[in-house]
Phi, psi and omega in degrees: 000128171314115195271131170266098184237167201282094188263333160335300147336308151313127155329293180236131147245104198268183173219181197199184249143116177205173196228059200288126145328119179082024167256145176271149183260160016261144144298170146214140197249125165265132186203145195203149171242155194236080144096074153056045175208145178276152157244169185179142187207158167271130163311128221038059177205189208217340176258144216225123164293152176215160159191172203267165171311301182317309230278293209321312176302325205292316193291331218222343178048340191137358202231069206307317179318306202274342182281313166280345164295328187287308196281345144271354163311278199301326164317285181309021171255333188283302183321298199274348150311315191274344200292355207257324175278350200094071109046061184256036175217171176293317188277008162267358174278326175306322173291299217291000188256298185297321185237020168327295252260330174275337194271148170248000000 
């Protein structure tokens, strides 16, 4: 189920710039940290990635694009699963309203 969080609210909101294979490019990914957990969305959606800071540091050296080109690259694979199924429960019609217009 598409998770959400309230980024409105926030101060600092970074941005990224990224290019995930079979997407359409360039993104752009909004990301911010909360009680030691990064949140992060492509911009212009509403469902919000999490990881804890350590995991981020630890996986990423700093090199935070490849790590979100990577963890969308494997999204889109679970996305082209449901959809191969028909987007048959409600929250995967929820993903396909979010992520149609990016995923190719």
């Amino acid at each position: 189920m598409p998770n959400k969080y309230n980024f409105s609210e926030l101060n600092e909101i970074k941005e990224l710039q990224v290019n995930p294979i079979n997407w359409v490019n360039p993104l752009i990914i909004e990301y911010t940290i909360d009680n030691n957990v990064y949140y992060w969305r492509v911009k212009g959606t509403s469902h919000t990635f999490t990881i804890p800071v350590k995991r981020m540091n630890y996986i990423t050296s700093g090199n935070y694009v490849k790590h979100f080109e990577e963890a969308l690259q494997n999204f889109r694979e679970d996305y082209i699963e449901w959809k191969n199924s028909g987007f048959i429960t409600e929250w995967m019609r929820e993903y396909e309203f979010e992520y149609k217009r990016f995923i190719l």
